[in-house]
Backbone bond lengths (Angstrom), bond angles and torsions (degrees), N, CA, C in turn:
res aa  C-N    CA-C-N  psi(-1)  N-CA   C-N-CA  omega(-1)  CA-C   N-CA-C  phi
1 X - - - 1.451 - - 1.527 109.24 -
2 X 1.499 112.53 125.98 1.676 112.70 -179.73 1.699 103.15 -97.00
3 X 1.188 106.36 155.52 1.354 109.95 -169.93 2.134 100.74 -103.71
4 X 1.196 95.34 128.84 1.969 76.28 -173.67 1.552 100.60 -93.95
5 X 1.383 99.43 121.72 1.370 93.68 175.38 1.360 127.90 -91.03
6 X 1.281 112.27 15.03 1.869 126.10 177.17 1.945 75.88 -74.83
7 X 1.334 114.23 -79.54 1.292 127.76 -160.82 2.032 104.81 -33.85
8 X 1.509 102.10 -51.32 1.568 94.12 178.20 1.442 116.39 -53.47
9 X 1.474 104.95 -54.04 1.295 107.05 -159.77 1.830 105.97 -56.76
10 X 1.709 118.35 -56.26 1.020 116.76 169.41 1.382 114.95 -26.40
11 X 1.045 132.74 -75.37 1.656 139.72 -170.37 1.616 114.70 -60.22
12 X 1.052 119.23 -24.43 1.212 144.82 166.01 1.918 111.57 -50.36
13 X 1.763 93.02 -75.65 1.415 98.24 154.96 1.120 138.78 -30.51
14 X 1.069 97.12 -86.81 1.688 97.00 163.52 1.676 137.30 -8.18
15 X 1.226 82.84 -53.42 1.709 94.08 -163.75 1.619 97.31 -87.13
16 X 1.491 111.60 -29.68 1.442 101.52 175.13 2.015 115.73 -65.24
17 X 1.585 95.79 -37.86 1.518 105.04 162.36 1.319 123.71 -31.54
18 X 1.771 118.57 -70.90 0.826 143.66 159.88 1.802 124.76 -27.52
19 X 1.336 102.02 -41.02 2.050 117.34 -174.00 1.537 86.27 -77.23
20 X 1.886 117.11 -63.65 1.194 110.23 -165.66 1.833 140.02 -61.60
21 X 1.975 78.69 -10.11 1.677 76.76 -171.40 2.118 84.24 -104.66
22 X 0.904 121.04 16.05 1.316 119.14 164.15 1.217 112.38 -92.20
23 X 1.287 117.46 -31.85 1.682 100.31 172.81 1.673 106.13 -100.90
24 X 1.382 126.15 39.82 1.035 130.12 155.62 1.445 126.53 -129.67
25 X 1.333 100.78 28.94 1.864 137.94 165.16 1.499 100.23 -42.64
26 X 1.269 128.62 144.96 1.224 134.71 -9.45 1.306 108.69 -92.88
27 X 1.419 108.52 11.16 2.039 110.22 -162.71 1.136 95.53 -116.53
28 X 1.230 143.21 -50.64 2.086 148.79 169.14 2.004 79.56 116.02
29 X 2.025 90.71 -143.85 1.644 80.62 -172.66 1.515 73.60 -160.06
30 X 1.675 86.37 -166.57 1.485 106.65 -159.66 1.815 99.01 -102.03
31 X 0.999 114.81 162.08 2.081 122.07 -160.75 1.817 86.91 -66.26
32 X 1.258 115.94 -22.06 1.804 107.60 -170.01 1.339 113.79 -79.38
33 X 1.569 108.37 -32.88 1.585 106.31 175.00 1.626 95.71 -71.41
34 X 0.886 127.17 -47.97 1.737 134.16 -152.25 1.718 92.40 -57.13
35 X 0.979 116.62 -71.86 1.164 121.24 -170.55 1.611 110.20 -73.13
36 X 1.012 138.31 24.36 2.070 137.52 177.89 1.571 61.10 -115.39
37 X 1.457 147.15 -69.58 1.695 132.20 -140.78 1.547 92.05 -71.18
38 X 1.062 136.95 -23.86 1.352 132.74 -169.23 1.344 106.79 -88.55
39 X 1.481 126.46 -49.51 1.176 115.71 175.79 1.776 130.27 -64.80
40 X 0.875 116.87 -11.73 1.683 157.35 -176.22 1.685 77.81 -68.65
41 X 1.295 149.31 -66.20 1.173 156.14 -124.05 1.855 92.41 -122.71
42 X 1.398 103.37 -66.08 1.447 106.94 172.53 1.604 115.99 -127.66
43 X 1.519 106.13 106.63 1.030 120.42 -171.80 1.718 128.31 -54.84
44 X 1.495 98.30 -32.70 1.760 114.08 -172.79 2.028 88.67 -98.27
45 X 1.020 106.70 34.71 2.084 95.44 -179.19 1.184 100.57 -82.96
46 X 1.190 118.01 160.77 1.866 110.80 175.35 1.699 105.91 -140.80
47 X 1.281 95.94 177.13 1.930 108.95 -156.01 1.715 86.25 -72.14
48 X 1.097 151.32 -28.60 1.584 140.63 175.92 1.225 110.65 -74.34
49 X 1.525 122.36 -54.29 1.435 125.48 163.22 1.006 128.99 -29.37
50 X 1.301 101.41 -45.94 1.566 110.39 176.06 1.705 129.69 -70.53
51 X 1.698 82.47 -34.79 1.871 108.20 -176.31 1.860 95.41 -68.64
52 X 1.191 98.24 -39.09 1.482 90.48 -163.34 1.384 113.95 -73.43
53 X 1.503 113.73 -27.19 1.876 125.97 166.46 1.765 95.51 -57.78
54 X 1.146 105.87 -65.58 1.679 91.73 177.86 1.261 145.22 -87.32
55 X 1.414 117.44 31.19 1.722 134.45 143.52 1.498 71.52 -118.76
56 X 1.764 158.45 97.63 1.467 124.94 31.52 1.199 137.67 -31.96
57 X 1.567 92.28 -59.46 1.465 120.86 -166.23 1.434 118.02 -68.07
58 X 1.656 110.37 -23.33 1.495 109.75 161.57 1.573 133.15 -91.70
59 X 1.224 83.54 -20.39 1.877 108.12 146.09 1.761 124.01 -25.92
60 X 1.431 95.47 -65.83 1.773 142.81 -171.14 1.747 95.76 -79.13
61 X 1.364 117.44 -4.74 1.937 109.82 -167.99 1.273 108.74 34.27
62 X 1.675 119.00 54.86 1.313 124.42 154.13 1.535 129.72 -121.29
63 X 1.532 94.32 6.28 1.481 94.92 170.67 1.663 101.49 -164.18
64 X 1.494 103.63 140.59 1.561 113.37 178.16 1.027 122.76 -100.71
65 X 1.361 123.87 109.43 1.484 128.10 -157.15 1.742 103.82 -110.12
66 X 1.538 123.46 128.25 1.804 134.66 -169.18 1.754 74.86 -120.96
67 X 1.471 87.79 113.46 1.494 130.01 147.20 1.294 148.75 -85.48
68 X 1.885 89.94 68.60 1.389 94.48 -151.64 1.529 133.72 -71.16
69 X 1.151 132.05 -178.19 1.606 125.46 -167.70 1.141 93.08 -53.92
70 X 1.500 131.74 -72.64 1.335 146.72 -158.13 1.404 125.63 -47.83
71 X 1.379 92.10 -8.53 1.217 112.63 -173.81 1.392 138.62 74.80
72 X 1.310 105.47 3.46 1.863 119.21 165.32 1.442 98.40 -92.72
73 X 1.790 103.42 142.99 1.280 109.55 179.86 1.673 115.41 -115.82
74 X 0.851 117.90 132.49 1.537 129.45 -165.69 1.555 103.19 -110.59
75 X 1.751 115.48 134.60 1.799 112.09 -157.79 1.714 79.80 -132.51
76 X 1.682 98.58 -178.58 1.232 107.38 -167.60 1.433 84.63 -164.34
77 X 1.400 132.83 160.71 1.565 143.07 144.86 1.400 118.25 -48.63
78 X 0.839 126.28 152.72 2.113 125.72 161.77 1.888 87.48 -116.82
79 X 1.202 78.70 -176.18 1.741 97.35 175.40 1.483 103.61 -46.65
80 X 1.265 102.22 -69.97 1.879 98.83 -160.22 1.287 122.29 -49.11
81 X 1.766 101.59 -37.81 1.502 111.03 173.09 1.531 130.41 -31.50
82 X 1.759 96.82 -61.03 1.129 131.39 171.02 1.853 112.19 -49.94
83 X 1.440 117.95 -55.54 1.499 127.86 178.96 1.640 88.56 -61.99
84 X 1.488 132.20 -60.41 1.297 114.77 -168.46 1.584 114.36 -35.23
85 X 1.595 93.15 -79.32 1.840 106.84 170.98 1.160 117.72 -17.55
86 X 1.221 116.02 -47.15 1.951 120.15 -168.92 1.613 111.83 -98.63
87 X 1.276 100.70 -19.83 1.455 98.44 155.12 1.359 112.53 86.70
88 X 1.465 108.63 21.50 1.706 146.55 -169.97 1.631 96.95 -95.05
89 X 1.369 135.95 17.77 1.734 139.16 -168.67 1.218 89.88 166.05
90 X 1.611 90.93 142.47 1.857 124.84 168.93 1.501 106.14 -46.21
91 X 1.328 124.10 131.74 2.067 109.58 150.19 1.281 97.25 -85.57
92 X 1.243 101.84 155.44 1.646 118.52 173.55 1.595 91.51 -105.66
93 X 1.445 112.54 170.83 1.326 126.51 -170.59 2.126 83.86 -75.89
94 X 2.202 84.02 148.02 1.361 103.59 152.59 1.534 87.96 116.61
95 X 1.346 125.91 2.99 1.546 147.08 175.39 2.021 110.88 -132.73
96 X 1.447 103.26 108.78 1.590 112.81 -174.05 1.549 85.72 -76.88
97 X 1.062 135.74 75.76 1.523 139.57 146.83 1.408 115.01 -51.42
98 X 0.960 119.97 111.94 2.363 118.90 163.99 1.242 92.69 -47.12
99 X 1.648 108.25 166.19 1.024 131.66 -168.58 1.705 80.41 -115.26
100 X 1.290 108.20 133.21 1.876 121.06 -169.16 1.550 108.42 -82.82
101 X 1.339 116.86 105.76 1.444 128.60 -166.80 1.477 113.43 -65.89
């Protein structure tokens, strides 16, 4: 059995997405902080990579992403986001969620 690591890392993302824009409650942040915390983890990640983990995640109604004129996009949690993080609702696959110790 091969392990795909496009597939880890994707899911992986995510959830780190998810931690970082949780501890940037009640306001979220702007795609530049999001991604310096992402690269910290994965160094070669890039600004689409990243965009594309978050229209998953807004996909999923777990995160609200303002698309601004300028064209940087700035995200925030919604409810579910938040229940994911705390571990208050199931993840469904396509999110590397821990298993809650």
């Amino acid at each position: 059995m091969t392990i795909d690591q496009d597939k880890v890392r994707r899911e992986a993302m995510r959830w780190y997405l998810l931690l970082t824009l949780y501890n940037a409650q009640p306001v979220g942040c702007c795609e530049e902080v999001l991604l310096m915390t992402i690269k910290a983890l994965y160094p070669d990640a890039t600004q689409l990579e990243q965009r594309k983990n978050l229209d998953y995640l807004k996909e999923r109604v777990l995160v609200e992403i303002d698309k601004q004129p300028d064209g940087r996009w700035f995200a925030k949690l919604d409810r579910y986001g938040i229940d994911l993080v705390e571990y208050t609702i199931d993840c469904q696959p396509g999110i590397a969620r821990p298993v809650k110790a």
